[in-house]
C-alpha positions, -999 to +999 in steps of 0.1 A: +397-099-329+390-063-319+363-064-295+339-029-289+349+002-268+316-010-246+331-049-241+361-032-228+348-005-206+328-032-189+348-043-153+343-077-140+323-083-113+344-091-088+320-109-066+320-137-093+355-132-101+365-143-063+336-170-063+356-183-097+391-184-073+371-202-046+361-229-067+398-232-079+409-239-045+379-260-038+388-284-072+425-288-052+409-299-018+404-272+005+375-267+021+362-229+013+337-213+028+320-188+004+306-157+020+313-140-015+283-145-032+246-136-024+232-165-034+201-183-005+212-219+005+178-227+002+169-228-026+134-232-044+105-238-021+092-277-022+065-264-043+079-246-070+108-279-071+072-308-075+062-276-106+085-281-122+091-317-123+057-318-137+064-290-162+087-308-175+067-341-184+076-340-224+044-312-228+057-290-258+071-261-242+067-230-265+072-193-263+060-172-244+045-140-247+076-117-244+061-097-217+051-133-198+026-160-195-008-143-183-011-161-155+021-153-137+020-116-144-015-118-123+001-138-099+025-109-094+002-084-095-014-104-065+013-108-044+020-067-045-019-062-030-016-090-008+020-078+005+026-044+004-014-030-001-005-017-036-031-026-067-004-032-101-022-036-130-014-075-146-009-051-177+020-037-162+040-066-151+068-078-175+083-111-167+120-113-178+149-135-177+157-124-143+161-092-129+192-084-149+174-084-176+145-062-166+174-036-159+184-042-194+148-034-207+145-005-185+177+010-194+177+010-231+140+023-231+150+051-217+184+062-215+198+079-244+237+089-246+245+117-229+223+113-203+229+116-162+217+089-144+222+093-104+236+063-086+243+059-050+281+048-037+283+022-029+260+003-049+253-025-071+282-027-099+258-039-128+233-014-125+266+008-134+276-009-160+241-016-180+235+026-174+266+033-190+268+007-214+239+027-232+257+054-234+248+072-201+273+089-177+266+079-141+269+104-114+285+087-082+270+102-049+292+088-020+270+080+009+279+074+042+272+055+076+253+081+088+229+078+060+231+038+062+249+040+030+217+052+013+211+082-007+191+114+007+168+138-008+195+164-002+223+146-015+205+141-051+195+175-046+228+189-044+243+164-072+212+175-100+218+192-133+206+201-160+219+167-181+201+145-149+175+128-167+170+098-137+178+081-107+185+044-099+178+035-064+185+004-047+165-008-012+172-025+005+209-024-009+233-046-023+264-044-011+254-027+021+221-045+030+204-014+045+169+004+032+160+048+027+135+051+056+097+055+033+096+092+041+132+098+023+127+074-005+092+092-011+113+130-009+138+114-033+108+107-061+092+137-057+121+156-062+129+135-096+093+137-105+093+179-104+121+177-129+104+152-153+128+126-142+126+088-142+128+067-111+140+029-112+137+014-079+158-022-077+131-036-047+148-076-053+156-077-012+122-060+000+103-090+008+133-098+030+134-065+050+125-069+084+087-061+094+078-037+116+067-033+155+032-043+139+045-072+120+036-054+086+062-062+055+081-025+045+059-005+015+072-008-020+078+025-035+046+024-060+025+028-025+038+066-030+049+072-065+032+044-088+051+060-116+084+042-106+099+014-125+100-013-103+126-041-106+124-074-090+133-108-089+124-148-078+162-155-071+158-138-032+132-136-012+119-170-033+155-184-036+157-194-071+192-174-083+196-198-111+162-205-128+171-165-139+136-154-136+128-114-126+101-088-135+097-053-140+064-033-130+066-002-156+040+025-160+014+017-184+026+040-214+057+024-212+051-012-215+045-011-253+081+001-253+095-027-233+075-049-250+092-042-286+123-043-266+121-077-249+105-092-281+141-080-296+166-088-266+153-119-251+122-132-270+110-143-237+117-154-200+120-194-196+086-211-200+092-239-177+105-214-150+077-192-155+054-221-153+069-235-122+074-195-106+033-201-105+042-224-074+053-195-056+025-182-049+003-205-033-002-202+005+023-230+012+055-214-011+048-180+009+045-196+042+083-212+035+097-178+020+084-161+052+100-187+076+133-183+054+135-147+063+130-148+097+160-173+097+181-150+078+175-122+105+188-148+125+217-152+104+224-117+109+223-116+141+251-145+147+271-127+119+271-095+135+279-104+169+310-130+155+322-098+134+324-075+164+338-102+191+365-106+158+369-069+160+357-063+125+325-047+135+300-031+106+292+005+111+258+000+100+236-031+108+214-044+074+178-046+078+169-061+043+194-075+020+216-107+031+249-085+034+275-071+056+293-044+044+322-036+071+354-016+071+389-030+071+412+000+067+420-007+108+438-039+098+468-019+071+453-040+040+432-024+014+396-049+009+413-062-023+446-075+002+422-081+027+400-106+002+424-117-011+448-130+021+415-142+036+409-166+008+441-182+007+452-178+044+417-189+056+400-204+032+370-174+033+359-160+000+346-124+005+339-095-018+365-064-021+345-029-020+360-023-055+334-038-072+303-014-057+320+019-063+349+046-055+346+063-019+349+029+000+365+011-023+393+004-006+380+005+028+352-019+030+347-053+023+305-070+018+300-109+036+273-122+023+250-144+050+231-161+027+254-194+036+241-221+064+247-209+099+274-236+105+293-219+075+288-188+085+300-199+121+326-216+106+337-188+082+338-163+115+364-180+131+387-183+106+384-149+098+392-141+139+421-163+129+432-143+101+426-113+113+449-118+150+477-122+128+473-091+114+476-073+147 
């Protein structure tokens, strides 16, 4: 069967690619410690578990609207005052089948084939893919250390022309787990906003980033430019990867848009999940999630420390996202050899740079720390293992 030009442009994602090879060796015994995937250990909060076992009592369970039950796009709205100081509109909240989804929705209302779309490097690989998958070409902009792996206003300045029609904007980052400072993110929108350009701003980690000397969360990017597309998610910061539930917080004229879309695509998100995603918003829920991320900064700091000791330091420290992104070139492998040895020689599943771009492709490798801390002491040592016989 001849499958389309776009199934076949479309890499894997190597992230689940390796998770697939560590549940191979798991099924013949061994015991693998999976720092491949960013995926909380928590999971749900208590709350949002009792929901829905209640939801799902034999009550019919209908559609949904397609942009989301009323309730929970209120709730939303809700939590971005009460967090972050910003008042969203219920109107412009559309509740999708996770946040994959609400990058689908985004993309194909408006990307048209031909189009530049600027994208960091390295970055998330299926924010890539959906762009071009619409027809888009995607303009790579190699970041480095020195800009925590984060794009700059001057950098998108220098990469603009006359085909740019938007940028897609990641922070705090996947696969490098580091946030653009408010100032340079704000610089960045303006710039794209001169030139009648669209702005989608992938905030899943935010609620994660650390707080600052003041104890206040970080600002989402609609405190300065509430024209941005916003795209989040309930599978981080509220640990519920697999109930696939996300949203998107559009500008008003483009909701009707979205709307026609996600009536098309999707229909709608998961009622149960959306009923039970009500739970995460009580007082209780929130006091858990907040708890949760003060334990993953804790994470990070045992990760960080065991990486350095193991002489594998990272060359920029996350403040946001669950990840690790550190360079391996010093040890003769490429990340793919790298991954690849440390899964079957240790028993560690990691995640090659190949799969979030070009310039450190080869270079860098991404650990996720979403795992228990006994895993992820566990996991250090055998990587020290590993990596003295390299030496």
């Amino acid at each position: 069967m001849r499958t389309s030009q776009r199934a076949q442009a479309v890499a894997p994602f190597y992230a689940m690619e390796f998770g697939k090879h560590a549940a191979a060796l798991e099924a013949q015994g061994h015991h693998v410690i999976k720092l491949s995937i960013g995926e909380p250990d928590f999971g749900a909060p208590p709350a949002v578990l009792n929901a829905m076992r209640d939801a799902m009592d034999g009550r019919p369970m209908p559609y949904t609207a397609a942009v989301g039950l009323p309730e929970l796009r209120q709730a939303i709205a809700r939590f971005y005052l009460d967090q972050h100081g910003v008042e969203v509109a219920p109107s412009r909240v559309i509740v999708t089948a996770g946040a994959s989804a609400a990058l689908v929705l985004a993309t194909a209302a408006l990307v048209d084939t031909g189009d530049e779309v600027i994208i960091g490097d390295p970055s998330y690989p299926c924010n890539r893919q959906i762009v071009e998958s619409f027809g888009a070409h995607v303009t790579l902009i190699p970041t480095t250390a020195e800009t925590r792996f984060q794009l700059d206003a001057a950098s998108v300045r220098s990469n603009w022309t006359d085909r740019t029609r938007g940028i897609m904007i990641a922070t705090p980052s996947n696969p490098t787990g580091t946030s653009i400072p408010a100032d340079e993110l704000a610089a960045i929108c303006a710039l794209a906003r001169e030139r009648d350009a669209w702005r989608i701003v992938d905030e899943i980690y935010l609620n994660l980033s650390d707080h600052d000397d003041q104890g206040r969360p970080p600002r989402s990017v609609l405190s300065f430019d509430p024209d941005a597309i916003v795209i989040n998610s309930f599978s981080k910061y509220f640990g519920m990867t697999g109930w696939r539930l996300g949203w998107c917080i559009a500008p008003e004229p483009l909701v009707p848009t979205m709307e026609r879309l996600a009536q098309n695509y999707f229909l709608c998100a998961s009622a149960p999940a959306q009923n039970a995603a009500l739970a995460c918003f009580t007082p209780e829920s929130l006091a858990v999630c907040e708890a949760r991320r003060v334990e993953f900064a804790e994470r990070r700091a045992l990760v960080l420390e065991g990486l350095a000791r193991i002489g594998l330091p990272a060359p920029v420290p996350p403040d946001g996202a669950f990840y690790v992104y550190f360079d391996v070139s010093h040890t003769g492998l490429t990340s793919w050899q790298f991954c690849e040895r440390a899964l079957q020689e240790a028993q560690v599943a990691l995640t090659p740079g190949k799969d979030f771009g070009l310039h450190t492709a080869k270079t860098h490798v991404r650990l996720s720390y979403a795992a228990s801390p006994d895993d992820l002491r566990e996991g250090i040592t055998r990587l020290g293992r590993f990596v003295a016989t390299l030496r």
